[in-house]
C-alpha positions in Angstrom: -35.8 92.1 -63.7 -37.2 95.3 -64.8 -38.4 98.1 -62.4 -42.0 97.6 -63.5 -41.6 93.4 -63.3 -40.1 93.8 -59.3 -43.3 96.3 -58.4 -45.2 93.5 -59.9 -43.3 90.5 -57.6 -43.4 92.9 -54.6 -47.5 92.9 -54.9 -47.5 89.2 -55.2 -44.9 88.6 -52.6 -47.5 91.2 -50.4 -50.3 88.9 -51.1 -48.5 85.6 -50.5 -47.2 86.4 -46.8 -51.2 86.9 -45.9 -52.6 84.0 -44.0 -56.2 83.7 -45.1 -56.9 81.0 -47.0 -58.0 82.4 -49.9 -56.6 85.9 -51.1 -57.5 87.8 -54.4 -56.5 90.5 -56.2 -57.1 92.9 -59.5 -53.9 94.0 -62.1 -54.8 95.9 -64.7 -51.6 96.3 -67.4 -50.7 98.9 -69.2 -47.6 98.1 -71.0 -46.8 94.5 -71.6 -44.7 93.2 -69.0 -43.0 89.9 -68.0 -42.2 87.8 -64.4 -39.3 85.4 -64.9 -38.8 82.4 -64.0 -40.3 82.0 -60.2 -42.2 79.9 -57.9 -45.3 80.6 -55.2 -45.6 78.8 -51.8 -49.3 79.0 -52.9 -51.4 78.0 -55.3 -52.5 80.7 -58.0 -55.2 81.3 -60.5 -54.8 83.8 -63.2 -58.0 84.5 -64.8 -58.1 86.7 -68.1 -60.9 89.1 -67.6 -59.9 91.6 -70.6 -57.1 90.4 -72.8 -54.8 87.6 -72.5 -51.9 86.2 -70.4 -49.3 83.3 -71.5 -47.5 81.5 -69.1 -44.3 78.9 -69.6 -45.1 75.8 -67.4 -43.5 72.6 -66.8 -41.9 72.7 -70.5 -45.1 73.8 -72.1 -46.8 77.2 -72.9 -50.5 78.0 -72.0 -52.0 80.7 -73.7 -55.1 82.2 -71.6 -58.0 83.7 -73.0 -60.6 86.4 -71.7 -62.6 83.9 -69.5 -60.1 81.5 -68.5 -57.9 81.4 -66.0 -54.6 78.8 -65.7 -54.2 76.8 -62.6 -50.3 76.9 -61.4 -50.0 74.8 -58.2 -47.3 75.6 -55.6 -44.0 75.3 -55.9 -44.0 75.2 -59.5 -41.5 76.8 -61.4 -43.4 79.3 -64.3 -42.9 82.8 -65.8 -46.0 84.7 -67.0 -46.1 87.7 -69.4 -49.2 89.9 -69.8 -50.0 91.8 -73.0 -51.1 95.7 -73.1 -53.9 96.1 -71.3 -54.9 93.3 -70.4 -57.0 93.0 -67.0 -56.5 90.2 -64.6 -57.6 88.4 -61.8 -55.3 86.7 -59.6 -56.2 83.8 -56.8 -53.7 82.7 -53.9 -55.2 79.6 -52.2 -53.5 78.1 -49.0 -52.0 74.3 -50.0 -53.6 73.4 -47.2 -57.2 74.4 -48.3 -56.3 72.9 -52.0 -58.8 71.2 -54.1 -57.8 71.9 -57.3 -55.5 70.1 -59.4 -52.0 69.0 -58.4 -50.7 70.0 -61.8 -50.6 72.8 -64.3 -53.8 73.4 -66.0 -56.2 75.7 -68.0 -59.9 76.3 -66.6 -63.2 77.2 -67.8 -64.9 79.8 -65.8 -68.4 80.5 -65.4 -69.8 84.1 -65.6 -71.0 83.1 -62.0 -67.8 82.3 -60.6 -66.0 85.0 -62.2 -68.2 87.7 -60.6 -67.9 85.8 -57.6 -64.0 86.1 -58.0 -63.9 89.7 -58.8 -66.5 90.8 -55.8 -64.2 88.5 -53.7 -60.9 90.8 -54.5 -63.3 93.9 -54.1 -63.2 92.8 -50.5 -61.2 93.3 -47.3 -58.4 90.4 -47.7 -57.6 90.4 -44.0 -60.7 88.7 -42.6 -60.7 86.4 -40.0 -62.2 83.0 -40.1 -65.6 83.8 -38.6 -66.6 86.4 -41.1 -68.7 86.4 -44.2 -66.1 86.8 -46.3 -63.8 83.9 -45.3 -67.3 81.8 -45.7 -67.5 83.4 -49.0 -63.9 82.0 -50.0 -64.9 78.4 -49.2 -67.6 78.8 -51.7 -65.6 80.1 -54.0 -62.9 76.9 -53.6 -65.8 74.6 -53.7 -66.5 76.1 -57.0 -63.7 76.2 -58.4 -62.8 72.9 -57.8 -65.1 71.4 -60.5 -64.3 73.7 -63.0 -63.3 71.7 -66.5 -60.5 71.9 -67.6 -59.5 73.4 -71.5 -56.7 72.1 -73.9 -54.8 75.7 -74.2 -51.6 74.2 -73.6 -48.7 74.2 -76.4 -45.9 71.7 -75.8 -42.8 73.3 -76.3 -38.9 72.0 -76.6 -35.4 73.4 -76.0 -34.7 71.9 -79.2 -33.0 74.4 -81.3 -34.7 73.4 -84.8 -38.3 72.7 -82.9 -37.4 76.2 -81.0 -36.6 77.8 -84.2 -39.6 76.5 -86.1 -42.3 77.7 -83.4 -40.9 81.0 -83.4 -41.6 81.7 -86.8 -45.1 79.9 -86.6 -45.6 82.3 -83.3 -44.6 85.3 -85.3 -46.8 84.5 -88.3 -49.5 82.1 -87.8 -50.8 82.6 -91.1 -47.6 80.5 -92.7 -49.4 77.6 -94.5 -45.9 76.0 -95.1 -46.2 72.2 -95.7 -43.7 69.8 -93.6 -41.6 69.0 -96.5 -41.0 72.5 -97.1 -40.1 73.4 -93.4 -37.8 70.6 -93.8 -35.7 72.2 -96.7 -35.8 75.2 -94.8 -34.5 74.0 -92.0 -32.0 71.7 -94.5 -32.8 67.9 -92.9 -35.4 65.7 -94.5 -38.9 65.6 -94.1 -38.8 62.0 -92.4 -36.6 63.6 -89.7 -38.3 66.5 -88.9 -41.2 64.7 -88.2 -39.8 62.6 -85.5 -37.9 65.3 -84.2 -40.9 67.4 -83.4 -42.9 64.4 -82.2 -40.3 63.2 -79.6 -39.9 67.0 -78.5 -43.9 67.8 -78.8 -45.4 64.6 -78.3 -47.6 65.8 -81.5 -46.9 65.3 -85.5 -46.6 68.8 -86.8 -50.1 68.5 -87.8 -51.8 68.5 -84.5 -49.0 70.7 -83.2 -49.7 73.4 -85.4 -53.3 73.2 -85.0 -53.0 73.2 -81.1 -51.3 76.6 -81.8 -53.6 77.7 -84.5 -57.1 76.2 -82.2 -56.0 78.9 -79.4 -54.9 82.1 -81.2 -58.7 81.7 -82.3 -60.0 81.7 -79.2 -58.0 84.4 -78.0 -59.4 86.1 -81.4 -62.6 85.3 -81.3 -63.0 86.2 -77.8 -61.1 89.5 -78.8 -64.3 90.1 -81.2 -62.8 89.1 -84.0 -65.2 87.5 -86.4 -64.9 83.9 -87.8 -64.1 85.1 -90.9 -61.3 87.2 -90.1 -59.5 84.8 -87.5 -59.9 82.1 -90.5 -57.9 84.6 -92.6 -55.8 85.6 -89.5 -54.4 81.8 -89.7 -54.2 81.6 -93.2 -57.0 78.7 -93.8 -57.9 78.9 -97.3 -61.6 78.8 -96.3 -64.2 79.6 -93.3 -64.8 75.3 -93.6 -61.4 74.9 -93.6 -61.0 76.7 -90.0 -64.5 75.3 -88.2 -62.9 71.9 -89.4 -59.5 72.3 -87.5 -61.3 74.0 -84.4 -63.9 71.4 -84.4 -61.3 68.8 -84.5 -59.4 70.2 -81.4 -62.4 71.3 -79.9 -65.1 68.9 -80.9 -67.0 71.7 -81.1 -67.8 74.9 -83.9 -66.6 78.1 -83.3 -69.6 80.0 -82.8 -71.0 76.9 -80.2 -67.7 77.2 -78.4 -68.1 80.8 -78.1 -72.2 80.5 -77.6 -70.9 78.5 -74.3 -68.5 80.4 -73.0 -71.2 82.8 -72.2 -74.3 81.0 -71.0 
């Protein structure tokens, strides 16, 4: 562990030891940086308010956009890397005061509750249960608790071909590469592939590489990035192309999904 990753783990660590129920905190990044593998006696929330955070959960990754915020329950093993300057929000909540989800999960956050969540950590974290503050953090749970939940979650596999091949979609998502022709790359046979990454994803390549593709767009588009130029980003041959595949994962347009997101 680097020197900058343990100042990070000695902050959380700080914040886990605390007895109130709920406990929050603001990191701002300034170089990207990476916790290992680890586990909280808590539950956390990570919400994305500038930039973007992935974490490795329970043998999938979960890419989190600017207005989201993944759910890790206690005890769950995970490692979480946060790019350059990216500015989070981070929840601990008591497993005895838990009425969120008992597994891993991505969430949609309001503007409400995210002001709410960021006015919280403003705040004196050792308050007592009579005060307004501890009042305000039962609010906040009951809130959060009925957040929906968002499909930013990538299956991934310890597969050496399947580990290979997402690597190189990772590092250039624009790669328009049929099956057949990852195949030959890879040297095995198209039919093989194909069950190979569906007994590793539980996907066909298809839907696995648009589950990648649906949220490096949102993490674009909520970027500012324009339709046009995420569509190009991924390599769709057209703007329909994209809205097609996003609506598909989605079940939603772009520009609604984004519309949403800020209502």
């Amino acid at each position: 562990m680097t020197l900058l990753n343990y100042l990070q783990w000695d902050k959380l660590q700080h914040f886990e030891s605390m007895p109130q129920s709920v406990v929050a905190r603001i990191e701002e990044t300034h170089n990207t940086h990476e916790l290992p593998v680890h586990t909280h006696p808590k539950g956390q929330l990570i919400l994305a308010l500038h930039g973007y955070v992935t974490c490795e959960v329970e043998g999938k990754m979960w890419m989190v956009p600017t207005h989201s915020a993944i759910w890790i329950p206690p005890h769950i093993p995970h490692s979480n890397r946060a790019f350059n300057h990216a500015n989070l929000c981070h929840i601990f909540i008591q497993p005895s005061e838990l009425r969120m989800p008992d597994h891993a999960c991505t969430l949609a956050i309001s503007p409400l509750i995210k002001e709410l969540m960021c006015h919280f950590a403003t705040l004196d974290q050792h308050y007592s249960v009579l005060s307004a503050t501890h009042r305000m953090a039962q609010v906040l749970l009951d809130l959060l608790s009925v957040m929906p939940p968002q499909p930013f979650d990538l299956p991934l596999s310890a597969h050496p071909t399947v580990t290979k091949l997402a690597e190189q979609l990772f590092s250039n998502p624009c790669e328009r590469k049929t099956l057949a022709q990852w195949a030959a790359q890879l040297a095995m046979t198209e039919r093989t592939l194909a069950r190979l990454i569906k007994k590793e994803t539980g996907m066909t390549f298809g839907k696995w590489r648009n589950q990648l593709h649906m949220i490096i767009a949102v993490q674009k588009l909520t970027g500012k990035m324009s339709v046009q130029r995420v569509s190009e980003y991924l390599g769709y041959h057209s703007v329909s192309a994209f809205i097609t595949m996003f609506k598909g994962v989605l079940g939603q347009s772009p520009k609604r999904y984004m519309t949403e997101q800020h209502e």
